[in-house]
N, C-alpha and C positions, 0 to 999 in steps of 0.2 A: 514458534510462539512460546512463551516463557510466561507464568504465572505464579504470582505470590500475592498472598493475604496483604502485604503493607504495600508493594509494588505493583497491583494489576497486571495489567495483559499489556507484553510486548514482542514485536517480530516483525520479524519478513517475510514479503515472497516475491519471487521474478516472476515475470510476463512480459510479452509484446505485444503489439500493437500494428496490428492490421495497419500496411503505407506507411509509418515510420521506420526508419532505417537502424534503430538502437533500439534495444533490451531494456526496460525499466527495474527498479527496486524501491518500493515501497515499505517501509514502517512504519508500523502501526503501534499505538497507544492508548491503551484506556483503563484506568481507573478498577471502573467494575464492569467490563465489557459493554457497556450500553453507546456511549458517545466516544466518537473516538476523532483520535488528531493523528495527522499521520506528515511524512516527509514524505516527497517525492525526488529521484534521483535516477540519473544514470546507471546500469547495469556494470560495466566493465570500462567506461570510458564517454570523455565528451560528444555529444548528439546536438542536434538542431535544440534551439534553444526554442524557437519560433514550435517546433513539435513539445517540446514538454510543456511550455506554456499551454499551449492549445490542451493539451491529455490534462492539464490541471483544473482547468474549465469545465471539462469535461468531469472529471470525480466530482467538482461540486455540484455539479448541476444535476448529474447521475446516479440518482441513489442505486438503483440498481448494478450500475458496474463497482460501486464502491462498495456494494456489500460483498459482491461477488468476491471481491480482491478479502475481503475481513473474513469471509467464511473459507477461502483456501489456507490463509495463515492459519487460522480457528482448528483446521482440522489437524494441525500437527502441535496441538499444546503440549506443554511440560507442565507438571505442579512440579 
């Protein structure tokens, strides 16, 4: 995760997911770390599309697994 006064907070971090067959990577986005926008994306290669739609559902509906994903990037900032 990358930090700057004009750019806010931005980064990565890999996970899986329990029963999907691919690695994700997520980016994350924000401002002044409060609301964040993120991409979601395959790890190293294409995966069920039907699975990451479903994991995408899932981050919105989830605030808990999405923070969880915002406080692992968090923990390795740069200023």
């Amino acid at each position: 995760m990358r930090h700057s006064e004009e750019n806010g907070y931005a980064g990565q971090t890999h996970f899986e997911v329990t029963g999907h067959k691919k690695p994700y990577e997520i980016t994350l986005f924000s401002k002044k770390g409060e609301d964040w926008e993120y991409s979601l994306h395959f790890l190293h290669e294409p995966g069920s599309e039907e699975e990451i739609l479903a994991l995408e559902d899932e981050l919105e509906e989830n605030d808990e697994l999405f923070g969880q994903l915002v406080e692992a990037a968090m923990k390795k900032v740069k200023e």
